[in-house]
N, C-alpha and C positions, 0 to 999 in steps of 0.2 A: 381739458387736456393741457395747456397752456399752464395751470397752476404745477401742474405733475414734471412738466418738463424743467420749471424754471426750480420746484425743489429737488429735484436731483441735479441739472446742471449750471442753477445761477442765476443772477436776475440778467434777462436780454433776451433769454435764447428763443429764436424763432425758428418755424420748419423752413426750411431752404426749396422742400424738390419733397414730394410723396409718391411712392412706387407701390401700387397697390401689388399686394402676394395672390391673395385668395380671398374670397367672395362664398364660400361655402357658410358650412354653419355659424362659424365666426369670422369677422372680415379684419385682415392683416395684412399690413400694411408696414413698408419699411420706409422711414423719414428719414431724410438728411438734415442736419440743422446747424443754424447761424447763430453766433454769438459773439460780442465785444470782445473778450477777450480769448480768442479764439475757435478752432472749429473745431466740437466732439465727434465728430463723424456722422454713424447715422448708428439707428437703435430701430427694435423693431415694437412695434405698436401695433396689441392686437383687441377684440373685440371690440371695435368700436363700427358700427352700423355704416356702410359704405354710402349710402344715398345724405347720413347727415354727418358726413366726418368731422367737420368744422365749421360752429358748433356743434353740439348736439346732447343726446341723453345716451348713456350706454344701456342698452337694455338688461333688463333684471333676470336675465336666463340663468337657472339654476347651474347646468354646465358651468357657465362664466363665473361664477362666484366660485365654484367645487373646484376648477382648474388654478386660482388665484391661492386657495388655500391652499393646492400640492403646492405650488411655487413659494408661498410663503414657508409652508412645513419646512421643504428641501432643502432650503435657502439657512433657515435658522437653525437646522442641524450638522451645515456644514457639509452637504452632500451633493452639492451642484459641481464642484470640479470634474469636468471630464466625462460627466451625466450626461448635462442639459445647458441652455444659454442661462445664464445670471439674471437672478432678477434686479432690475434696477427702480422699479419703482412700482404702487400700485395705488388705486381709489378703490373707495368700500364698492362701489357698484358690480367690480370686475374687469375694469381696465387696466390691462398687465403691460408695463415697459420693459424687453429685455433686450439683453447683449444680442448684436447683430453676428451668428455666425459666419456670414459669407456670403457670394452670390449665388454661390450655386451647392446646392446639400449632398446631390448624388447623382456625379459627374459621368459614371458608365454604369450600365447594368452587369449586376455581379453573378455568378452561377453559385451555387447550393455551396459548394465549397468553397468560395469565398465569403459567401454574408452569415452561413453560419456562426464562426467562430465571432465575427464582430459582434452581431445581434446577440449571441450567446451571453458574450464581454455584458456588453449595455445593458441588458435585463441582469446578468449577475451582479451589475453594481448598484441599481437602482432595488434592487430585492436586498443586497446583503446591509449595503449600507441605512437601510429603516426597517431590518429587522427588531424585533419587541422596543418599537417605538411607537406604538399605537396610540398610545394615552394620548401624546404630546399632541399628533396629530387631529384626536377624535377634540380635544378641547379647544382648537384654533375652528376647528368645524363648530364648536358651539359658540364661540364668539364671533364669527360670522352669520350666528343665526340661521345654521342649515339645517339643524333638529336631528335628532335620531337617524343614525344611517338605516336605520330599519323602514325610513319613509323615503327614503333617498328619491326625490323626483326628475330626475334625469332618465330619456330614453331607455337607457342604456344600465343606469344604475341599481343599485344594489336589491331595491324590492321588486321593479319590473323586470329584472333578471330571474327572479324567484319564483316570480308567476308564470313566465315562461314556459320554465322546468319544470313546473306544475302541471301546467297544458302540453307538455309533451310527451313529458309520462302518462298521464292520462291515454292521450294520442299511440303511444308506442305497445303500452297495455291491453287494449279495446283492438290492435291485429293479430294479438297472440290467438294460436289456431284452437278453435272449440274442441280439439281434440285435444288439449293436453291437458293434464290430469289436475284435480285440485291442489294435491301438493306441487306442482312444478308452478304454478298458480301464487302460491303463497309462500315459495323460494322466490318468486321474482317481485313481491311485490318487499320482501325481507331485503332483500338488493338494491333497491330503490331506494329505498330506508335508509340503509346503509351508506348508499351513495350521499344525496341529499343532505345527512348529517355529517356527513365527514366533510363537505365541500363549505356549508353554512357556519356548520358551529365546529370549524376545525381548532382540534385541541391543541397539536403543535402550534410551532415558531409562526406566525403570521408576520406577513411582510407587504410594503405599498406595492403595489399591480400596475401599471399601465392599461391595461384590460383594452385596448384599440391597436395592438401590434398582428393585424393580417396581415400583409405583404410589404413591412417597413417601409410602409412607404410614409409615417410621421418619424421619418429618422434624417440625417443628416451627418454626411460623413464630414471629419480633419483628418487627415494625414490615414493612418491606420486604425482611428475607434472613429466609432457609431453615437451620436449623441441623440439625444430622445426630445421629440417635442408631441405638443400637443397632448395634456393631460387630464382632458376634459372628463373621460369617465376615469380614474385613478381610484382606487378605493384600496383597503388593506384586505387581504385573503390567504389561502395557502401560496406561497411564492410561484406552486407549479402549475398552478389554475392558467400564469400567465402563459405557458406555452399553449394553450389549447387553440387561439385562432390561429396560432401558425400551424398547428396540423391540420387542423378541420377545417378554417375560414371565417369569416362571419358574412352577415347582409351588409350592402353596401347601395346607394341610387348613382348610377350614373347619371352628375349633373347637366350633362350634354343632351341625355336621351332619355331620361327621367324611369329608365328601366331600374329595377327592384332585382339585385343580382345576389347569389352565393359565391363571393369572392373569394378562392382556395388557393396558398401558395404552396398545400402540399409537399412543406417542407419534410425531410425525413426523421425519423423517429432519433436518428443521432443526434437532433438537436438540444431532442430533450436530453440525453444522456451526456450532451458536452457542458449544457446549465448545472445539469448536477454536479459536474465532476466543478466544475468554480464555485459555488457555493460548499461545497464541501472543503475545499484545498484553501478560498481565500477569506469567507464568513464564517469557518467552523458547522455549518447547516450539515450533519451528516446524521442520513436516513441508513438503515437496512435494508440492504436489495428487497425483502418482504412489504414492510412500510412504502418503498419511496412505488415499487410497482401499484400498491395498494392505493394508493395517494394520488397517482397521475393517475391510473385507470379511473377515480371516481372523477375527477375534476373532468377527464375528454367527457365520459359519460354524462356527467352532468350538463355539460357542454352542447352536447349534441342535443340534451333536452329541449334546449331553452333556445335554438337553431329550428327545432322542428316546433315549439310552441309560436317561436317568432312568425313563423312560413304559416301554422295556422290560422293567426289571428291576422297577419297582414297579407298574405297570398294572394286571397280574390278581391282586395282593394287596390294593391299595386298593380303595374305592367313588368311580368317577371318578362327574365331573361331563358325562354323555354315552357315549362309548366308546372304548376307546383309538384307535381308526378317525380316528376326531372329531379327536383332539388331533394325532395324525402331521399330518392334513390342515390343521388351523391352525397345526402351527410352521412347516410347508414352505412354505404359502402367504404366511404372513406372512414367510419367509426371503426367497422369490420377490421380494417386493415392496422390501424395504430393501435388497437388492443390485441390484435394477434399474437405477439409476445410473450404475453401477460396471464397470466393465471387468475385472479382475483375476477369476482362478480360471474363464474361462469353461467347462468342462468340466463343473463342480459346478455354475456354473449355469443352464445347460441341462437337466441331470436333474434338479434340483430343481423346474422349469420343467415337464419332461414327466411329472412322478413320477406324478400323474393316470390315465396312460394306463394305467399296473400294473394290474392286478388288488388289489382291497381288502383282502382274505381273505385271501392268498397273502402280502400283507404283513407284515399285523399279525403270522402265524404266522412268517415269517423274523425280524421282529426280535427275538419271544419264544425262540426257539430258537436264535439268537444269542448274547442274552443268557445263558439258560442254559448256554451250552457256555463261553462266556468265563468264568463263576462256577466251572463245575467245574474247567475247566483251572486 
């Protein structure tokens, strides 16, 4: 760490004072530091292992290195103004030096109508500005030796998201009632399909994601905009994939109580409609009411897959928050309600609509046994 600091700010410079942030999946940590010919202030210094701060080895977490290359990407396209903190330095391992925004990110709690239009801001610039810049991205990802994002090894990342959605279709499939007919049967599995491919192998504009914006709470306010941090799962996608943990939520452990929660801001469906209208007005990104509805219905859908595969596979190894009953019934309900508008995939939303009527018990046990058979296969 020591070599890192002295090539970005000189030979002398030592840590003065270290302020640990956070102790989660990656430990961060804000430095003050000393040097002969004067003070740079402080900088924030993240990934580096808290029990061996100095010395130590940064560990080789796929995350860490996957977050090091968005900051590299951003950085060398010119797109960190007013995004994100600047990167100021990094090692191949995944130790990232950046600009210290301030002490404090997000000074009051805001209502619906005020962090809308901010969060709206922040994802429209982080989507408009790496729109069809994929390439540049996918080959900083090979020269870091991360291999094909189709193997992407992060929790969170692009193929265990896949599998997911796999097992929860499956799951969501296996409660459609034995009373309905072959063909309503083979419309819904046409919808999946449908879904599925349009979210994977979307033909449009594809743009970087943040993909970890549930309850902005990895954001940081200046003045009036919202700046984004923490880009650990980032990956390129449909740009409006990114809205889906703000409606629906994602899985979160509180580290206090080591509970396994569905954490939902429940934010409303104008939010998506406000993203659009700035990617439209300030990236040129302009869909067809048909397409953009068409687009956002697959991405919640697919969404809620890979929510209800997640709650399969991990449900009866965590301590939820409730039961896994509980959570099926809040993502379908909450799915219910953000497709309601929406025309496109009616077949999926009608079952998700009627899922209620199933049997509770019979569920939960189908999606667990799903799961399991999908892991053994």
């Amino acid at each position: 760490m020591t070599e890192l600091l002295v090539a970005v700010f000189g030979s002398g410079t030592r840590i003065a004072h270290r302020q640990p942030l956070s102790r989660r999946a990656a430990c961060v940590s804000r430095l003050f530091l000393r040097r002969p010919s004067g003070n740079p202030g402080s900088v924030i210094i993240k990934h580096v292992p808290a029990e061996r701060f100095v010395p130590g080895a940064v560990p080789d977490a796929p995350e860490f290195r996957e977050e090091q290359v968005v900051h590299r990407f951003l950085a060398g396209i010119g797109a960190e103004s007013g995004l994100k903190p600047a990167l100021l330095g990094f090692d191949p391992a995944g130790l990232l030096l950046l600009e210290d925004l301030g002490p404090i990110g997000n000074p009051v709690a805001r209502s619906f109508a005020e962090l809308v239009p901010r969060l709206a801001r922040a994802m429209a610039r982080l989507h408009g500005r790496t729109l069809d810049q994929e390439t540049t991205y996918l080959e900083l990802r090979r020269q870091a030796g991360l291999g094909p994002v189709a193997t992407d090894g992060r929790y969170h990342g692009v193929m265990r998201e896949a599998e997911r959605a796999a097992d929860g279709r499956a799951g969501l499939a296996s409660m459609v009632s034995p009373w309905e007919t072959p063909a309503v049967r083979r419309t819904l599995e046409r919808e999946f399909d449908a879904v599925v491919a349009l979210v994977e192998n979307y033909p449009g504009r594809r743009a970087l994601i943040h993909d970890d914006l549930g309850n902005a709470r990895q954001t940081f306010e200046i003045g009036t905009e919202t700046y984004l941090l923490d880009f650990e799962y980032s990956h390129y996608a449909p740009p409006f994939y990114e809205l889906t943990k703000t409606l629906l939520g994602k899985f979160e452990t509180n580290t206090e109580t080591g509970e396994y929660l569905l954490a939902s801001p429940n934010m409303p469906l104008a939010f998506a409609e406000q993203h659009r209208v700035l990617m439209d007005r300030d990236y040129g990104l302009r869909l067809a009411d048909e397409e953009w509805e068409e687009t956002l219905a697959a991405c919640l859908i697919y969404a809620a897959l890979t929510l209800l595969g997640n709650l399969a596979a991990t449900g009866h190894r965590r301590t939820l928050r409730g039961s896994v009953q509980d959570d099926i019934n809040r993502i379908l309900d909450r799915l219910t309600l953000v497709l309601r508008p929406f025309r496109p995939f009616a077949v999926i939303r009608s079952i998700v609509t009627r899922y209620r009527a199933a049997p509770a018990a019979q569920n939960v046990h189908k999606l667990h046994s799903l799961a399991k058979s999908a892991r053994q296969g």
